[in-house]
MARNULO-889859 format. One record per atom (N, C-alpha, C, O, CB): residue in one letter; x, y, z. Coordinates in steps of 0.001 Angstrom, whole numbers, plus 500000, padded with zeros to 6 digits. Glycine has a CB too. Example, Ala and Ser with C-alpha at 12.3 -4.5 7.8 and 13.67 -1.06 7.14 Angstrom:
// MARNULO-889859
[site 'A',[513190,494310,507800]],
[site 'A',[512300,495500,507800]],
[site 'A',[513200,496700,507800]],
[site 'A',[514236,496681,508465]],
[site 'A',[511308,495527,509046]],
[site 'S',[512850,497750,507080]],
[site 'S',[513670,498940,507140]],
[site 'S',[512900,500030,507870]],
[site 'S',[513409,501138,508039]],
[site 'S',[514084,499402,505725]],
// end
This chain:
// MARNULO-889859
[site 'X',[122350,147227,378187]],
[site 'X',[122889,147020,376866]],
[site 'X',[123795,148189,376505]],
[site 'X',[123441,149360,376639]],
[site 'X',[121762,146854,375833]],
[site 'X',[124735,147887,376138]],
[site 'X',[125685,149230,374911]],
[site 'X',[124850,149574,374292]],
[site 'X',[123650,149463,374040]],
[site 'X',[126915,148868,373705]],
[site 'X',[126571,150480,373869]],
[site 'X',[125639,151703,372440]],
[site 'X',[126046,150474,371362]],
[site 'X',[125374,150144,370385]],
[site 'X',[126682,153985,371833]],
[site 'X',[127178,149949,371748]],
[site 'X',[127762,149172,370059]],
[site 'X',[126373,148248,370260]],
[site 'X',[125604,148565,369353]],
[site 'X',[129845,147932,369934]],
[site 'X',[125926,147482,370902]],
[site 'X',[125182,146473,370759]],
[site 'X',[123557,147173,370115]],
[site 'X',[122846,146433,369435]],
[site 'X',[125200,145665,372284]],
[site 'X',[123139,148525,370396]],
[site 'X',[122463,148896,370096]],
[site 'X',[122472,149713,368355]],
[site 'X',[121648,150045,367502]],
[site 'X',[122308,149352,371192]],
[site 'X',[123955,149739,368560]],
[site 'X',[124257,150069,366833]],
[site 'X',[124165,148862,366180]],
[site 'X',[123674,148833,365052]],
[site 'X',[125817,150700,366400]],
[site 'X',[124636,147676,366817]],
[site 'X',[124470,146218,365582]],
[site 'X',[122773,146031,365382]],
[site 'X',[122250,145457,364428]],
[site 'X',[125258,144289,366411]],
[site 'X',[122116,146613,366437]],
[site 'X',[120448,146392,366336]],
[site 'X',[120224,147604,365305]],
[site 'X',[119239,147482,364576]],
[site 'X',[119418,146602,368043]],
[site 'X',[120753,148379,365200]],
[site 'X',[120562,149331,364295]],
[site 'X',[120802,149184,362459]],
[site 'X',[120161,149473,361450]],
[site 'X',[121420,150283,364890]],
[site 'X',[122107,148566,362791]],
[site 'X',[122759,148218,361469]],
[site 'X',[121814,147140,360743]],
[site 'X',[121504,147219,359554]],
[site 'X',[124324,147599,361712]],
[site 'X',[121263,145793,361901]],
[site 'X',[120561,144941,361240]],
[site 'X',[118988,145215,360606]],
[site 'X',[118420,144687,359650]],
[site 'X',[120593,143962,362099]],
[site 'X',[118511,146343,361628]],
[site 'X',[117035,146814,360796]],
[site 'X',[117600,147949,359227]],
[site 'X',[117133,148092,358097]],
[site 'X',[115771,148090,362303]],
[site 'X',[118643,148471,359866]],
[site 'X',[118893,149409,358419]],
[site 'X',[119317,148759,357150]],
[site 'X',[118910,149159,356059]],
[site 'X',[120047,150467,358611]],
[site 'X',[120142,147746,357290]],
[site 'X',[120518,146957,356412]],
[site 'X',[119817,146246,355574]],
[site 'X',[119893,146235,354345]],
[site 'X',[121088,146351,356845]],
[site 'X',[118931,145481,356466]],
[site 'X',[117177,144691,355997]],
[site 'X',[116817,145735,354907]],
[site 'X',[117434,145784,353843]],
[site 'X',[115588,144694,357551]],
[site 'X',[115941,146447,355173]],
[site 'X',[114946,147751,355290]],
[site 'X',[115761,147727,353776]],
[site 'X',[115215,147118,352856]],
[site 'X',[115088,149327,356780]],
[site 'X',[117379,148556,353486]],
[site 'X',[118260,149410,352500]],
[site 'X',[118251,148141,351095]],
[site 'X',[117840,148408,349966]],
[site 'X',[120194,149854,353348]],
[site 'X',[118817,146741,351531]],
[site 'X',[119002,145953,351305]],
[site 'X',[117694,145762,350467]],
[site 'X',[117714,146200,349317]],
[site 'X',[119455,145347,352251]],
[site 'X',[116481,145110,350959]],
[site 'X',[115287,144899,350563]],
[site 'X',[114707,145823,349279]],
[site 'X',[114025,145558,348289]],
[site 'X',[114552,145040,351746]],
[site 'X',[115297,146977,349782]],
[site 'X',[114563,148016,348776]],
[site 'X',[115402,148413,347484]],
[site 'X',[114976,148576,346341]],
[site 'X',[114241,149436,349580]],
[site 'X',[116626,148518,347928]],
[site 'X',[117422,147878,346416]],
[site 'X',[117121,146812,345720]],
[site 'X',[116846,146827,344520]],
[site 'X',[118716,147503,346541]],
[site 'X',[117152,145925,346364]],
[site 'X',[116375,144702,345623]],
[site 'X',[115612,144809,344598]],
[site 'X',[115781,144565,343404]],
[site 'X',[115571,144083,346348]],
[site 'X',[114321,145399,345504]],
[site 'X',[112791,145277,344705]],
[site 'X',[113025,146676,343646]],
[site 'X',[112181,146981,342804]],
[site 'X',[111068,145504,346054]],
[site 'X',[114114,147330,343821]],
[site 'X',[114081,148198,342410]],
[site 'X',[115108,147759,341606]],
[site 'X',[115132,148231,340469]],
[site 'X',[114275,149788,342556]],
[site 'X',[115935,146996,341908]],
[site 'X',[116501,146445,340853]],
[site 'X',[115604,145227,340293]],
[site 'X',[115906,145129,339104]],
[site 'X',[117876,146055,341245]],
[site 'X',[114897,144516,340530]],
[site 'X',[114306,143513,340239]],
[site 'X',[112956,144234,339042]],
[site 'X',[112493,143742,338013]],
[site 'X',[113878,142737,341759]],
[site 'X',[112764,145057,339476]],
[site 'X',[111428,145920,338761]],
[site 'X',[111885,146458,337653]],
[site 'X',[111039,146724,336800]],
[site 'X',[110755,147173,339602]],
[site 'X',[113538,146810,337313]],
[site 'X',[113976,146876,336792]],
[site 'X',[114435,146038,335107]],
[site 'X',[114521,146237,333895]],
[site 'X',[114297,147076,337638]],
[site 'X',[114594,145132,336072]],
[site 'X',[115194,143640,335472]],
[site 'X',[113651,143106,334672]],
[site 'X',[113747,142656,333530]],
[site 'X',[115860,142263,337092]],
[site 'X',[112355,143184,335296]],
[site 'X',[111478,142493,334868]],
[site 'X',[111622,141433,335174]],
[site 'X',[112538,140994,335869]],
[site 'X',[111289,142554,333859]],
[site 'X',[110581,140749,334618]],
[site 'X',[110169,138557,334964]],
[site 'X',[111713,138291,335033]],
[site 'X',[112486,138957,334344]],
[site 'X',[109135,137129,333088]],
[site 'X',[112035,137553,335664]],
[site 'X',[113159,136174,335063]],
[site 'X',[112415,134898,335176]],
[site 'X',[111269,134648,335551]],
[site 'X',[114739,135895,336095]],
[site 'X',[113300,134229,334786]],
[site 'X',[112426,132638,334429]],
[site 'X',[113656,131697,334710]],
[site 'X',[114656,132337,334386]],
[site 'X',[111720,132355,332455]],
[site 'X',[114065,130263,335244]],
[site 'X',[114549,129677,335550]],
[site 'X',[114896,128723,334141]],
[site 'X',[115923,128051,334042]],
[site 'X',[113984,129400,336637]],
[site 'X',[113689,128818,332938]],
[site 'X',[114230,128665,331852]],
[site 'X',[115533,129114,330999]],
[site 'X',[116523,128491,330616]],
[site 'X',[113472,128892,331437]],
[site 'X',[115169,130279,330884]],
[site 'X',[116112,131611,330683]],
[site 'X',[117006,132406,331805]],
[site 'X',[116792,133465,332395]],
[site 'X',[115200,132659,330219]],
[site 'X',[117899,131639,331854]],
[site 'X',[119433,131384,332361]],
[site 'X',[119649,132929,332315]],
[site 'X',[119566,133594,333347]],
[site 'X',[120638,130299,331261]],
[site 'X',[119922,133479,331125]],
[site 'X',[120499,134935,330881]],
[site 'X',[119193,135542,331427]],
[site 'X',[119584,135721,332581]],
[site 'X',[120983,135431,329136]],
[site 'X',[118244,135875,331427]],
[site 'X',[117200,136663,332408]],
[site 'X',[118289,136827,333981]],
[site 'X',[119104,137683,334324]],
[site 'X',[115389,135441,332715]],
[site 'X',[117890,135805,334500]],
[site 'X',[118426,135573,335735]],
[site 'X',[120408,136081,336191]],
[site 'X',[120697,136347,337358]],
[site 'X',[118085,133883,335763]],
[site 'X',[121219,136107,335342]],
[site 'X',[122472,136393,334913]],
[site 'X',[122513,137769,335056]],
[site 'X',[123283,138347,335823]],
[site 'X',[122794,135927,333595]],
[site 'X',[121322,138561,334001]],
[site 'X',[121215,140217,333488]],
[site 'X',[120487,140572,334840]],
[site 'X',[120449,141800,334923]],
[site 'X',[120137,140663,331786]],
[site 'X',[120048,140130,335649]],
[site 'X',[119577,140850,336440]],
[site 'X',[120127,140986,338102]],
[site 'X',[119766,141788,338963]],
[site 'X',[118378,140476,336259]],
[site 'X',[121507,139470,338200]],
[site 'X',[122186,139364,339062]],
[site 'X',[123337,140679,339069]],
[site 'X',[124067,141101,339966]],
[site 'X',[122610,138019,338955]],
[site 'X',[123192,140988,338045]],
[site 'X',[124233,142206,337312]],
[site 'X',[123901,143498,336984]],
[site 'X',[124551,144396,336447]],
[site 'X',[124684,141858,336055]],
[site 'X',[122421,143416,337532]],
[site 'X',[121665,145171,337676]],
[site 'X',[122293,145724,339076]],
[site 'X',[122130,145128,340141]],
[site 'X',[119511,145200,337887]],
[site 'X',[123047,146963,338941]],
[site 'X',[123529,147593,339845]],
[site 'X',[122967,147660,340956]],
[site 'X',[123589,147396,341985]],
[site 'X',[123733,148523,339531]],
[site 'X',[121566,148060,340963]],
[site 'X',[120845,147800,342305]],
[site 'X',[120484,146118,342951]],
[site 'X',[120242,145647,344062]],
[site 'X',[119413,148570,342066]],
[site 'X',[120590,145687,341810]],
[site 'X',[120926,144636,342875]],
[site 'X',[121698,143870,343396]],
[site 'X',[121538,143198,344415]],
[site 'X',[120542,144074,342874]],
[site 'X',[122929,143969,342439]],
[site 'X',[124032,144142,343461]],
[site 'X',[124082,144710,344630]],
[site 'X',[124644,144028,345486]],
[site 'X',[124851,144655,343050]],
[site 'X',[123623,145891,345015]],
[site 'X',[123990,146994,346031]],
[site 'X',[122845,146231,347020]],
[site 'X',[122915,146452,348229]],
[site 'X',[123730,148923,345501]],
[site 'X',[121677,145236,346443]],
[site 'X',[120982,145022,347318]],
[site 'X',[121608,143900,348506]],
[site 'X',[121705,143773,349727]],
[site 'X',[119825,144708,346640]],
[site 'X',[122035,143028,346908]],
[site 'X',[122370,142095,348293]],
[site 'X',[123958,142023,348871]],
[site 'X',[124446,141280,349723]],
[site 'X',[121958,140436,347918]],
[site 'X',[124550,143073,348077]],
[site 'X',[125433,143753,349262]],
[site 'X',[125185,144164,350793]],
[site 'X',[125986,143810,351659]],
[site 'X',[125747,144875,348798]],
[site 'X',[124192,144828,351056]],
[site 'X',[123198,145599,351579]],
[site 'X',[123212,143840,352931]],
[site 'X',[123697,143566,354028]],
[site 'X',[121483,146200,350132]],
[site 'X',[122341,143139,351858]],
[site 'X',[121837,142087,352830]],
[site 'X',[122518,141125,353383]],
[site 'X',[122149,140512,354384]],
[site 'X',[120977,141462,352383]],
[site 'X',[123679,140910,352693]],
[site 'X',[124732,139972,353063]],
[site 'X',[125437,141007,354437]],
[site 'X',[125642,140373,355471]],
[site 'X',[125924,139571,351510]],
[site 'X',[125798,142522,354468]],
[site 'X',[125835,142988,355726]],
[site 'X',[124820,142557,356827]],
[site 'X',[125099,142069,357922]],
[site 'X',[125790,144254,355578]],
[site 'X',[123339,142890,356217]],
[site 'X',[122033,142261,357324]],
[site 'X',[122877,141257,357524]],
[site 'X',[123927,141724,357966]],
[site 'X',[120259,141749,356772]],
[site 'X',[122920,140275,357429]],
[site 'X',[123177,138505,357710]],
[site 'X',[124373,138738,358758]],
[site 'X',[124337,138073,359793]],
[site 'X',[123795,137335,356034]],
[site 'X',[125738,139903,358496]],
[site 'X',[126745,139696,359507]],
[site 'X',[126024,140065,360409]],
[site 'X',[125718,139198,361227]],
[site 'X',[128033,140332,359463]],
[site 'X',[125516,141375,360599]],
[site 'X',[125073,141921,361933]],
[site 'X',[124092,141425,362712]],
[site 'X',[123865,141599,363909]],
[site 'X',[124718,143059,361829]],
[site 'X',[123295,140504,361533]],
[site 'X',[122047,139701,362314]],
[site 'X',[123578,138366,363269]],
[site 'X',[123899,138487,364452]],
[site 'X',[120348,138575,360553]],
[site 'X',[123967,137670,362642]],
[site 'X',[124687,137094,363213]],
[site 'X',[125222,137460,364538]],
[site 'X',[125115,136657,365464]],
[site 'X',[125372,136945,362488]],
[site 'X',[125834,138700,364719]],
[site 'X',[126438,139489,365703]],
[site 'X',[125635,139384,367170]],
[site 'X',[126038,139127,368305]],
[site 'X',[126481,140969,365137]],
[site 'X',[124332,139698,366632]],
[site 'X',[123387,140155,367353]],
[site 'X',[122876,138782,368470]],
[site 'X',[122572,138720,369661]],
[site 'X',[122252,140756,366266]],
[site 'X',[123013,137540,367048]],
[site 'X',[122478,136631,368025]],
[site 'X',[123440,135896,368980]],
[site 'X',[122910,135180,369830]],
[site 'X',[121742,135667,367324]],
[site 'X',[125131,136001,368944]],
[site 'X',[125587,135601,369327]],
[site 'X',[126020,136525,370936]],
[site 'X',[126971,136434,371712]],
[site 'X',[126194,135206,368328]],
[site 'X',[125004,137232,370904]],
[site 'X',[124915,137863,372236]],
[site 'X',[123344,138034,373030]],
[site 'X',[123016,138466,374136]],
[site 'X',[125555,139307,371995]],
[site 'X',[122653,137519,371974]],
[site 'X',[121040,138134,372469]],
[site 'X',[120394,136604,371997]],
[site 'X',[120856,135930,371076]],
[site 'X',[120201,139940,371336]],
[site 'X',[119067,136175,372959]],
[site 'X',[118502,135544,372486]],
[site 'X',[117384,135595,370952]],
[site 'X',[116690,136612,370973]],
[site 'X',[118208,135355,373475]],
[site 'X',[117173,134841,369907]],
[site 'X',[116337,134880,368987]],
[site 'X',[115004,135946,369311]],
[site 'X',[114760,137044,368810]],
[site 'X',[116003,133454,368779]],
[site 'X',[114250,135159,370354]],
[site 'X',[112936,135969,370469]],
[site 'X',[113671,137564,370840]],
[site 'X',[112824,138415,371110]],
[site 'X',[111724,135234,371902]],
[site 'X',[114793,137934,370870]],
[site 'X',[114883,139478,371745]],
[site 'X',[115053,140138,369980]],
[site 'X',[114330,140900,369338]],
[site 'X',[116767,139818,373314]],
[site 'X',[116544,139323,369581]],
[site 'X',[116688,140279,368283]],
[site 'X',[115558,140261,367480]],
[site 'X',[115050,141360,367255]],
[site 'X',[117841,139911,367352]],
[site 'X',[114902,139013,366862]],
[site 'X',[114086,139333,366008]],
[site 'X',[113337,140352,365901]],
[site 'X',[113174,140932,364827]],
[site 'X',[113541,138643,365926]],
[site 'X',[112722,140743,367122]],
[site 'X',[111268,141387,367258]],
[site 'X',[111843,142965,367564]],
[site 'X',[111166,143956,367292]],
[site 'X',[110141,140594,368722]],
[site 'X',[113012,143027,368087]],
[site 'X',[114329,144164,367927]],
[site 'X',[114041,144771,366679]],
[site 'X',[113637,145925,366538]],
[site 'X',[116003,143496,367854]],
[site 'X',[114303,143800,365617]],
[site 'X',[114828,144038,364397]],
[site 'X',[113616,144706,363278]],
[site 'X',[113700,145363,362241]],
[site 'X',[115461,142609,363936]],
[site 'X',[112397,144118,364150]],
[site 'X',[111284,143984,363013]],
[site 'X',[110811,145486,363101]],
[site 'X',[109809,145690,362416]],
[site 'X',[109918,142724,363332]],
[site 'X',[111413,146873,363955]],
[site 'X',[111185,148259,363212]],
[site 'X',[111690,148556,361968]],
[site 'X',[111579,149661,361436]],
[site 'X',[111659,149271,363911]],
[site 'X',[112533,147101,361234]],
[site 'X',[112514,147663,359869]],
[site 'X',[111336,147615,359201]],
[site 'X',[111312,148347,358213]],
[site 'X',[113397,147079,359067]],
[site 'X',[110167,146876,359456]],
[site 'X',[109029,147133,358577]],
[site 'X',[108513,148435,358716]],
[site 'X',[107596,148783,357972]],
[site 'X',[107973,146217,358788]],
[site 'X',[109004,149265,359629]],
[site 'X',[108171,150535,359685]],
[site 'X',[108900,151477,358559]],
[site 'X',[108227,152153,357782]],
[site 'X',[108167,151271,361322]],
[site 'X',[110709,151461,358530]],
[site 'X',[111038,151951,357869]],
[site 'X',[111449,151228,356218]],
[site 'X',[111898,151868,355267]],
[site 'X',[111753,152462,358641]],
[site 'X',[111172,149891,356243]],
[site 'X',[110664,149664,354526]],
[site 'X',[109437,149522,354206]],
[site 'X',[109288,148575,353435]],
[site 'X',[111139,148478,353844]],
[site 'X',[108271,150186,354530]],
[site 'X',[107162,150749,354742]],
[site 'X',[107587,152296,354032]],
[site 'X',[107723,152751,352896]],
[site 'X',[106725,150640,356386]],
[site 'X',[107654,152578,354853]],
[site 'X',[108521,154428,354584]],
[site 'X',[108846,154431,353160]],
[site 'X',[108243,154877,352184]],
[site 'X',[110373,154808,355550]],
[site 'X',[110139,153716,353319]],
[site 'X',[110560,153646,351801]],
[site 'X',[110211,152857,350728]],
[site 'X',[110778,153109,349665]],
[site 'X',[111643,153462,351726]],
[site 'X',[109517,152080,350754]],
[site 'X',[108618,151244,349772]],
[site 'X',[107581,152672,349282]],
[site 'X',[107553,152896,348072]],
[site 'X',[107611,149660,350734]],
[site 'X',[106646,153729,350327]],
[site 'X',[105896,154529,349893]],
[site 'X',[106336,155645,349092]],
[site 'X',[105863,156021,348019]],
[site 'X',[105324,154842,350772]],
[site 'X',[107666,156310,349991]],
[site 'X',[107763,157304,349375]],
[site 'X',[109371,157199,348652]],
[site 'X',[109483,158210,347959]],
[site 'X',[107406,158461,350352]],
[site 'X',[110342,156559,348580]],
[site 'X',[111243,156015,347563]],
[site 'X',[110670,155158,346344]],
[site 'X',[110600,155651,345219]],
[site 'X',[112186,155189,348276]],
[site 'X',[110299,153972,346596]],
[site 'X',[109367,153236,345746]],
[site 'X',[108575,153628,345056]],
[site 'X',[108693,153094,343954]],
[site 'X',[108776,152589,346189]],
[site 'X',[107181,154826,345131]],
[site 'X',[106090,154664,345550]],
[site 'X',[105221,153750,345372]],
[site 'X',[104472,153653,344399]],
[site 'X',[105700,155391,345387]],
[site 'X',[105267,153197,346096]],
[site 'X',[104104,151911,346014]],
[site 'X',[102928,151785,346995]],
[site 'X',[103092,151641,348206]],
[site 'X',[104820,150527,346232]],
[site 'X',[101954,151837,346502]],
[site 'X',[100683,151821,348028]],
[site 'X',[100691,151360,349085]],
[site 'X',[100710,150133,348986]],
[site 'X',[099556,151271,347981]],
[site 'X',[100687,151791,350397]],
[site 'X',[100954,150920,351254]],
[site 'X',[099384,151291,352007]],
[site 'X',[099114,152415,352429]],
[site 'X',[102521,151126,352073]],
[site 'X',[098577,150280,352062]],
[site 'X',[097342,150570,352348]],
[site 'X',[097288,150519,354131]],
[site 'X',[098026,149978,354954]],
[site 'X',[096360,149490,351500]],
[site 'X',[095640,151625,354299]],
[site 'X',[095618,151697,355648]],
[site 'X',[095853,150156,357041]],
[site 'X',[096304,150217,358185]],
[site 'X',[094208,152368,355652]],
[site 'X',[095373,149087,356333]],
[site 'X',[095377,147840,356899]],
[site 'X',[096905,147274,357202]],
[site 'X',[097285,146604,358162]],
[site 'X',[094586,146934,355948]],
[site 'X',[097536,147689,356246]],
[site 'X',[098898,147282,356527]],
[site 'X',[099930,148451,357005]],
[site 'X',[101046,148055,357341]],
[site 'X',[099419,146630,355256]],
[site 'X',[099728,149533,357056]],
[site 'X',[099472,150452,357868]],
[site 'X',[099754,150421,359946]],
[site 'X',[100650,150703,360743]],
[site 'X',[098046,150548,357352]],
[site 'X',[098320,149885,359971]],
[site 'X',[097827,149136,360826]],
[site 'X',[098495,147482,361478]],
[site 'X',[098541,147327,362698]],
[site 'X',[096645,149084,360192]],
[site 'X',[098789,146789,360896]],
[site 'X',[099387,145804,361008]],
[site 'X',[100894,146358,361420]],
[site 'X',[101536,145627,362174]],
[site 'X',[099185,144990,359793]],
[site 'X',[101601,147791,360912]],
[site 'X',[103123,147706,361277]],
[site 'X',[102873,148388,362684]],
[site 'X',[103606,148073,363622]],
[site 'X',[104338,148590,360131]],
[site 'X',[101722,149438,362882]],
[site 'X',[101625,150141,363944]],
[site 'X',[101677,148517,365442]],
[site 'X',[102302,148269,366473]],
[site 'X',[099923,151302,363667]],
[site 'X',[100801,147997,364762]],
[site 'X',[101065,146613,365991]],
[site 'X',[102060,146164,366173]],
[site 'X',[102507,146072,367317]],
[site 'X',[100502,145384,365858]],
[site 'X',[102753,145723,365053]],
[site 'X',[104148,145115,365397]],
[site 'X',[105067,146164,366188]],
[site 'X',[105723,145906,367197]],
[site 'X',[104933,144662,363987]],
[site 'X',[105002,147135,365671]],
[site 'X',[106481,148633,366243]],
[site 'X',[105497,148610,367891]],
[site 'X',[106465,148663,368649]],
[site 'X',[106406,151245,364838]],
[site 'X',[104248,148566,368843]],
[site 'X',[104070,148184,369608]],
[site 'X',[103977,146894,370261]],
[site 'X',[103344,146677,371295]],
[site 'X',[103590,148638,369577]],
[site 'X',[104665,146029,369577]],
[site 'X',[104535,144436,370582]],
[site 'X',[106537,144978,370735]],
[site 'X',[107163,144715,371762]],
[site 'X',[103838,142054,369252]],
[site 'X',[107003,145496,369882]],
[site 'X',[108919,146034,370208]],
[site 'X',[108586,146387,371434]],
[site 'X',[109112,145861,372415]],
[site 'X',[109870,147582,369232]],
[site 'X',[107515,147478,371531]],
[site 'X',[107930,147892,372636]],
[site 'X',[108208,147116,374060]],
[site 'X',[109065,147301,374924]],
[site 'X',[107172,148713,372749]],
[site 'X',[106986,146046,373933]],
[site 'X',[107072,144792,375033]],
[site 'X',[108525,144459,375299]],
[site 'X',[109094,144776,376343]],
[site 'X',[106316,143341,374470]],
[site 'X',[109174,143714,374164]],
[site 'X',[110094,142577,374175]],
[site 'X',[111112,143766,374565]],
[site 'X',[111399,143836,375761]],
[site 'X',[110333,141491,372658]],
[site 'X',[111687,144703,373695]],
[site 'X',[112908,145496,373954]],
[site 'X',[113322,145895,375685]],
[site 'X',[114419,146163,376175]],
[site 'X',[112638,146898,373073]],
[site 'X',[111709,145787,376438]],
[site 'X',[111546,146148,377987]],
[site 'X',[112132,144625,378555]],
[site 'X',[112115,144565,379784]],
[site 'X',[109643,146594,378538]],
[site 'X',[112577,143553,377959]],
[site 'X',[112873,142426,378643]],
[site 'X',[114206,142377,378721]],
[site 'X',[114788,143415,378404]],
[site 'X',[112353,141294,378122]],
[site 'X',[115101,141111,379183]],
[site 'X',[116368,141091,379472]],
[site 'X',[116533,140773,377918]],
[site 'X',[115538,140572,377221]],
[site 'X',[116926,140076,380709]],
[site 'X',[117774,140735,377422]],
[site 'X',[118592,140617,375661]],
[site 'X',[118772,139174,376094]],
[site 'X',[118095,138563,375267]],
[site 'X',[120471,141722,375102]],
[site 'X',[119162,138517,376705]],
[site 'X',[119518,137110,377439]],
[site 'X',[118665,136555,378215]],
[site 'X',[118167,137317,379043]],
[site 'X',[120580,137136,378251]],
[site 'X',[118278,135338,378235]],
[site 'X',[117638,134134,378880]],
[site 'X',[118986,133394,379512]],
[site 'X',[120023,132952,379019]],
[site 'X',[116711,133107,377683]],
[site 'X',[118283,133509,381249]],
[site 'X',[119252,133444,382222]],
[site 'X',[118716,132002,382251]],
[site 'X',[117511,131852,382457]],
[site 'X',[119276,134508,383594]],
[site 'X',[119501,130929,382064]],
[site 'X',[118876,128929,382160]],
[site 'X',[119519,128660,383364]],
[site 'X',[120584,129018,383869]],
[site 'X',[119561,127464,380717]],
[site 'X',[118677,128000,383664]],
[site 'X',[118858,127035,385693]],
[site 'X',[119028,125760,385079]],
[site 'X',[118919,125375,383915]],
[site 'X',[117015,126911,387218]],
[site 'X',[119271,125298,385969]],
[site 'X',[119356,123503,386254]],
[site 'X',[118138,122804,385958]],
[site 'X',[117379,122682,386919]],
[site 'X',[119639,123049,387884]],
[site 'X',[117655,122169,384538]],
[site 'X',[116267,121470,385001]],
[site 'X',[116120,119990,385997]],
[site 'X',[116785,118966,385839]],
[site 'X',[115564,121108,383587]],
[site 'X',[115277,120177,386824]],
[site 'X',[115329,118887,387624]],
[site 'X',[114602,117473,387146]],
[site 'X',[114150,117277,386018]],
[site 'X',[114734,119244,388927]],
[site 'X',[114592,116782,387952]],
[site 'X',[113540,115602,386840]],
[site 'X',[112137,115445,386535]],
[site 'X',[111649,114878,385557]],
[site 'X',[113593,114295,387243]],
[site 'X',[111495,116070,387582]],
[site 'X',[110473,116899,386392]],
[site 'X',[110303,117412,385631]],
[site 'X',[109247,117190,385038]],
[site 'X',[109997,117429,386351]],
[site 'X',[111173,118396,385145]],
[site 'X',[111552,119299,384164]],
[site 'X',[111262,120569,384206]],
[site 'X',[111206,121338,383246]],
[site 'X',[111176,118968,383151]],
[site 'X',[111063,120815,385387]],
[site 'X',[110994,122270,385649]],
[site 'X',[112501,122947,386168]],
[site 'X',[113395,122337,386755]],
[site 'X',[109802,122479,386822]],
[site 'X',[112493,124352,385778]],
[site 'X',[113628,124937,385900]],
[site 'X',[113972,125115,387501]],
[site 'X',[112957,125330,388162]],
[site 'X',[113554,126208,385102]],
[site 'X',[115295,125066,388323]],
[site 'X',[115217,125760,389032]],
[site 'X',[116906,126618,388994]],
[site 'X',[117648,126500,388018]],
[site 'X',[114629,124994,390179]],
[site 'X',[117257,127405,390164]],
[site 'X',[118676,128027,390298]],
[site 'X',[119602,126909,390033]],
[site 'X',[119271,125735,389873]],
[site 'X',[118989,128692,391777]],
[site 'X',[120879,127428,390002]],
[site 'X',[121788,126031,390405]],
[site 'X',[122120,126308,392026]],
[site 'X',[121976,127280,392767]],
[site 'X',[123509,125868,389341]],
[site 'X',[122589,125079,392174]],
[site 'X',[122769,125093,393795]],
[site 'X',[124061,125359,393738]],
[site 'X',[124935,125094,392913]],
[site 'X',[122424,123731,394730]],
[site 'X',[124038,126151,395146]],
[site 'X',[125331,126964,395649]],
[site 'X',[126423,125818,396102]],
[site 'X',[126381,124801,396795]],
[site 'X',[124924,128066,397072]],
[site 'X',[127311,126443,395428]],
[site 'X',[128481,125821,396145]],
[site 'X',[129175,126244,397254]],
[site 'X',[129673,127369,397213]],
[site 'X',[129349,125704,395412]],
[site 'X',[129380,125179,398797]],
[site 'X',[130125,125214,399669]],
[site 'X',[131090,126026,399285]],
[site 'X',[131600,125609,398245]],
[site 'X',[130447,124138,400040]],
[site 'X',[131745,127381,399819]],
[site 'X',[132972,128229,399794]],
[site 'X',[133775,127214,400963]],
[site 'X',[133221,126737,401954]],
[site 'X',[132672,130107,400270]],
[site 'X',[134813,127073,400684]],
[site 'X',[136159,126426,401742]],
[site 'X',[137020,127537,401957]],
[site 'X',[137343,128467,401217]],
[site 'X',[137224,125095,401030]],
[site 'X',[137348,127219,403225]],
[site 'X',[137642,128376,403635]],
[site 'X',[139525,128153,404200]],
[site 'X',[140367,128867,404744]],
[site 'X',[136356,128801,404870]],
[site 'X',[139480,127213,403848]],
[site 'X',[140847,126546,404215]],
[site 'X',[141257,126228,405507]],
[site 'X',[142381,125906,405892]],
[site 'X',[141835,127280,403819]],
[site 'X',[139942,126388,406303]],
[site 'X',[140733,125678,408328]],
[site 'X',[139677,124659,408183]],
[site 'X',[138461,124660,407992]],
[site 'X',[140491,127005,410464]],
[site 'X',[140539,123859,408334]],
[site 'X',[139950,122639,408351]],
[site 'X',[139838,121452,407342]],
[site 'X',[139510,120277,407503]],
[site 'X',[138948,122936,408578]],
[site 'X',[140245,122208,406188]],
[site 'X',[139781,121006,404693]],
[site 'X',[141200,120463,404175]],
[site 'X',[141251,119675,403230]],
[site 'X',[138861,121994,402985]],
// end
């Protein structure tokens, strides 16, 4: 893999993670909205942070895009998901909000199942299925060699 391809894996957990957490402080901000109350929902599309959030996330979305149009789903996702370690981070100590030992625990698992998948190929190499439906190579093609054909 590149460095650029490893910066779009970068950009898409930082973006998540930056994105997310603007959000939830502009939203905390904003208080309830209600789908009744139109202007709730209006005043709070228009809180600076959350603007900046889903500024933030609408970048996530290009770079997630980027990512998949070179990597299979199962590679980026699970790529991507060290942003829970670092909106974890910043949920505790930007936010502060509790982040208890159990969930804790739950990100320590996930940031070790990365380690699995990131050790695999970024691409799923597909064969020919036959009529059983099992995969195999494709078959080689005859090279011509031009004496004779």
């Amino acid at each position: 893999m590149t460095f650029r391809k490893y910066l779009v894996l970068a950009g898409v957990t930082v973006f998540a993670a930056a994105g997310d957490s603007m959000l939830s402080h502009g939203m905390k901000q904003a208080g309830r909205i209600s789908l009744h109350h139109p202007l709730s929902l209006i005043l709070a599309v228009l809180n600076p942070w959350v603007v900046i959030g889903i500024l933030l996330l609408l970048a996530f979305f290009a770079s997630y895009m980027n990512a998949l149009s070179w990597a299979d789903l199962t590679y980026v996702l699970p790529a991507t998901s060290l942003g829970y370690v670092l909106l974890a981070l910043v949920a505790r100590f930007a936010l502060h909000e509790q982040v208890s030992p159990l969930r804790w625990l739950g990100i320590a698992l996930i940031s070790g199942g990365v380690g699995f998948v990131a050790g695999g190929p970024a691409l799923t190499a597909h064969g020919h299925a036959d009529a059983a439906g099992s995969e195999s190579e494709p078959a080689e093609t005859p090279v011509s060699t031009g004496v004779g054909s």
